[in-house]
C-alpha positions in Angstrom: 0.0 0.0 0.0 3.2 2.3 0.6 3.6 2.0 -3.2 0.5 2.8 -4.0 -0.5 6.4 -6.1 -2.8 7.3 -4.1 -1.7 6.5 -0.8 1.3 9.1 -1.2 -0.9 11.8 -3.3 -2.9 11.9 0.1 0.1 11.6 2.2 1.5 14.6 0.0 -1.8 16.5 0.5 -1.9 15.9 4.0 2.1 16.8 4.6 0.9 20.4 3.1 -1.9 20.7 4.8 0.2 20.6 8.2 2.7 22.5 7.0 0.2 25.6 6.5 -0.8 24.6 9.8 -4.5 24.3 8.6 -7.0 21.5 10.3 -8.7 18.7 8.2 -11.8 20.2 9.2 -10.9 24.2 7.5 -9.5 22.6 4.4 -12.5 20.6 3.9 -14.4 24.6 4.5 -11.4 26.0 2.1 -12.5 23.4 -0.8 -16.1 22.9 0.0 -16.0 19.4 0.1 -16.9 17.2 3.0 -14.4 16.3 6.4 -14.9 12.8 5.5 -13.7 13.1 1.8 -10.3 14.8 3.4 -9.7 11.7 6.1 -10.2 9.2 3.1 -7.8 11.4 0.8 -5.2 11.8 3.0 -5.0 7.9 3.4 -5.3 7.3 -0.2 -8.5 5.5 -0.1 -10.0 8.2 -2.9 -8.2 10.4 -5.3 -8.6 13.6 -6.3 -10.5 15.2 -9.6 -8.3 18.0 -11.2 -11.3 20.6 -9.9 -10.2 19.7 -6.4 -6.2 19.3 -6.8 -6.8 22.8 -8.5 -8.7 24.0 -5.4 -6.4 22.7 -2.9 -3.9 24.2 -5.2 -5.4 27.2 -4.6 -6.2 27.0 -1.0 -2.3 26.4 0.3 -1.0 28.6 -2.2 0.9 26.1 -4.1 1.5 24.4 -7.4 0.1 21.7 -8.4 3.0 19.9 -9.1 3.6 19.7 -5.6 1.2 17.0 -4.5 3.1 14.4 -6.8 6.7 14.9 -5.4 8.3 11.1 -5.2 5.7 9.8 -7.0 6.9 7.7 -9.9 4.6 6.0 -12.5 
């Protein structure tokens, strides 16, 4: 599961999330999507549409490109 896409797209997410010191529960708020859909994201159960990578994107003021460091197809 370490290996997995997904599993370190959400562990990406969630490692920026921290870092801008913002809780699960105000980046769910930030995107408008539900908590729930966060807590399954960051442990790569779901992934992403590009709407909502764009509006995380958005929301902690980064690139994209950002949520797939060390992630090799």
């Amino acid at each position: 599961m370490k290996d997995d896409i997904k599993y370190k797209l959400g562990r990406n997410i969630k490692i920026e999330r921290i870092r801008k010191d913002i809780t699960q529960e105000e980046f769910a708020e930030m995107i408008d999507m539900s908590l729930s859909y966060i807590s399954k994201l960051e442990q790569g159960l779901t992934s992403p549409t590009a709407l909502v990578l764009f509006k995380m994107s958005k929301a902690l003021a980064l690139p994209m490109e950002e949520f797939f460091k060390g992630i090799e197809v």
